[in-house]
N, C-alpha and C positions, 0 to 999 in steps of 0.2 A: 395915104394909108387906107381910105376907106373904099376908094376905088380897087387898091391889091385886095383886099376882103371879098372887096364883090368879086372879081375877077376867080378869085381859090373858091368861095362859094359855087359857081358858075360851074366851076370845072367838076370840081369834088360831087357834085350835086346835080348833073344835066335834069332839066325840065322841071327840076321841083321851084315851088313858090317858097318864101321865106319873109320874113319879117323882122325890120330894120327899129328899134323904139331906141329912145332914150335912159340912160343908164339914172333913174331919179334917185340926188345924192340921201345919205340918209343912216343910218344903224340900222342893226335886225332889229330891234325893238319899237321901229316905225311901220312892220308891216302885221299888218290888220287882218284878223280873217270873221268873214259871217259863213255858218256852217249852215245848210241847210237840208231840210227835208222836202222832197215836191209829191205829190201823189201822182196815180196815172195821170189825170186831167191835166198836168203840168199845174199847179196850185200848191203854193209852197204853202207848208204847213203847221214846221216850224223853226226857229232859227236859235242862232250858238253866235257870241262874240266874244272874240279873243285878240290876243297877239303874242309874235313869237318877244322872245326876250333877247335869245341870242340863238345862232345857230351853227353847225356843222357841214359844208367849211364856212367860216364865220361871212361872208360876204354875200354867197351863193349857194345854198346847202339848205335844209334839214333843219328842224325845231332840234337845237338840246336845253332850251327851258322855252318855256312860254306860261301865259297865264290867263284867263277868265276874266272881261272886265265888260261892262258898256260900251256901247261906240252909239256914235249920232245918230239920229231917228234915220236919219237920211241917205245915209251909205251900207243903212239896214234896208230900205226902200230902194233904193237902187240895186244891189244884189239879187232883190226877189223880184223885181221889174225885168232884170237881163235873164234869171232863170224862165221865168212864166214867158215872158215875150217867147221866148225858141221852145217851151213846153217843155221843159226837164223833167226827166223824170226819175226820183233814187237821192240819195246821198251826194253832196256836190259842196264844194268850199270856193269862196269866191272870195281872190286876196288883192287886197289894197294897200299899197304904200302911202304914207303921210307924207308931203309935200312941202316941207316948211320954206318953201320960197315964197309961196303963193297961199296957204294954208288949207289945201286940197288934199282929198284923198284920192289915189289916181288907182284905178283898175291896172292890175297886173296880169292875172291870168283867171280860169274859172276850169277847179278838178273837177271831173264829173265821177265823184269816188270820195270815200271816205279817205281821211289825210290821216299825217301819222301820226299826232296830238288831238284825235279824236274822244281820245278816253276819258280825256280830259274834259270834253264836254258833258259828257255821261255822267263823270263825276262833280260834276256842276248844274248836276238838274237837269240837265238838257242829253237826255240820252236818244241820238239819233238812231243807230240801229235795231233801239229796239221800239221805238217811233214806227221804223220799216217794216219791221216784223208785223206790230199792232195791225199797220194797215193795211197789210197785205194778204194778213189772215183773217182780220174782223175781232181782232182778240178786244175783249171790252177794255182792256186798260188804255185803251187809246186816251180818252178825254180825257182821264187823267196825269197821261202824258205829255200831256201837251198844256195842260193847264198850271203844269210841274214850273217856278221861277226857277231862273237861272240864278244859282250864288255865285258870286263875285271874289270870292276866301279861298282860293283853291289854285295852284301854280304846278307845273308839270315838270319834272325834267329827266332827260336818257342820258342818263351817265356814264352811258358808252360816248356819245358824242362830245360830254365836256370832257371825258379825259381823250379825247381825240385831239380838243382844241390845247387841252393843258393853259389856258389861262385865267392869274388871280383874280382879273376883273371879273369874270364870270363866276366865280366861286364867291366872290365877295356878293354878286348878285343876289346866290343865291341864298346865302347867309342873311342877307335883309330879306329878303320875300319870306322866309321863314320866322320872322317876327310879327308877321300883318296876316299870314298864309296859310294854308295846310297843303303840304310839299302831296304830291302824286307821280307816286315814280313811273315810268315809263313798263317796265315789267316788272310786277309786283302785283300780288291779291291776299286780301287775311285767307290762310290756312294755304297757299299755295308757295311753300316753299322749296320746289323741286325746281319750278319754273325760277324763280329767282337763281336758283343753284344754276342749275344751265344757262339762261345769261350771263351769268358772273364768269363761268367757264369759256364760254364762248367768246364774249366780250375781253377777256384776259388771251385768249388766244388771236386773237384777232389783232390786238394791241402789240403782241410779240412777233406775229407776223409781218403787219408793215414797220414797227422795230426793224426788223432783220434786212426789209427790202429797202429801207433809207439807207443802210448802210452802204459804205462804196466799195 
């Protein structure tokens, strides 16, 4: 089997390089992210720790809930050791899967971009974009931004992706996190209820479109 893989890669792909890992077993809610900020210099400046809960498609996909919490000193030191080593510089998520064979956390990939449960950091103290903004203009709110704790009380979800997935375990999810939490929806802002309207529309048509296209 993984020899025919290589072989269609080969073909489908002449001359490109590609890369073979390990599928580490696991739930969405084993994967880990440290969000960060680096300056010109490549010196990261400041950091966001989260993980997803569950995502869209459930296996390989997309945040549709995630949440704000601590992770190890040490896989926050490694993330900002792999940025500054190659000098990054900008908004960058660096994601880790938990490893309960071994009880590691294993580097998976590093976006050099803001991710799409970003907001969620912002709204957990930890506002990287406008981190960026700060320092790129000299605006004085810098130190304070950065001196900003990160809360830990704060869970995200796009409710376009759970009604994607349509499952109760995940709604049951979120139903607890909403006991311990303060839910942050994916599109939503106080006084901005236009934008919620156009999501809802969009997201409802979107939903009757692939409806129609499962059909046979």
């Amino acid at each position: 089997m993984l020899e025919q893989c290589l072989e269609e890669l080969a073909r489908e792909f002449p001359g490109r390089a590609f890369q073979v890992a390990e599928n580490i077993p696991g739930e969405p809610d084993q994967l880990y992210t440290v969000g960060c900020y680096s300056n010109r210099e490549g010196k990261v400046l400041r950091c966001y720790t989260g993980r997803k809960i569950t995502q869209y498609s459930y296996h390989h996909g997309m945040a549709s809930v995630a949440e704000s919490l601590e992770l190890p000193r040490a896989v926050v030191h490694a993330a900002c050791n792999l940025l500054e080593g190659a000098r990054f510089h900008g908004i960058a998520q660096v994601e880790f899967k938990y490893d309960a064979r071994d009880g590691q956390y294993k580097l998976l990939e590093i976006n050099g971009r803001s991710w799409l449960w970003v907001k969620l950091a912002a709204y957990s103290g930890v506002n990287l974009p406008l981190i960026q903004y700060c320092d790129l203009t000299g605006d004085s709110r810098l130190p304070e931004l950065l001196a900003s704790p990160q809360r830990n009380d704060r869970f995200f979800v796009f409710d376009y992706h759970v009604r994607r997935n349509n499952l109760a375990s995940e709604r049951q999810r979120i139903a607890e996190l909403k006991q311990s939490k303060t839910l942050i929806p994916a599109m939503d802002a106080d006084g901005e209820w236009r934008l919620r309207f156009v999501h809802g529309v969009v997201s409802s048509l979107k939903l009757l479109r692939n409806a129609a296209s499962a059909e046979p």
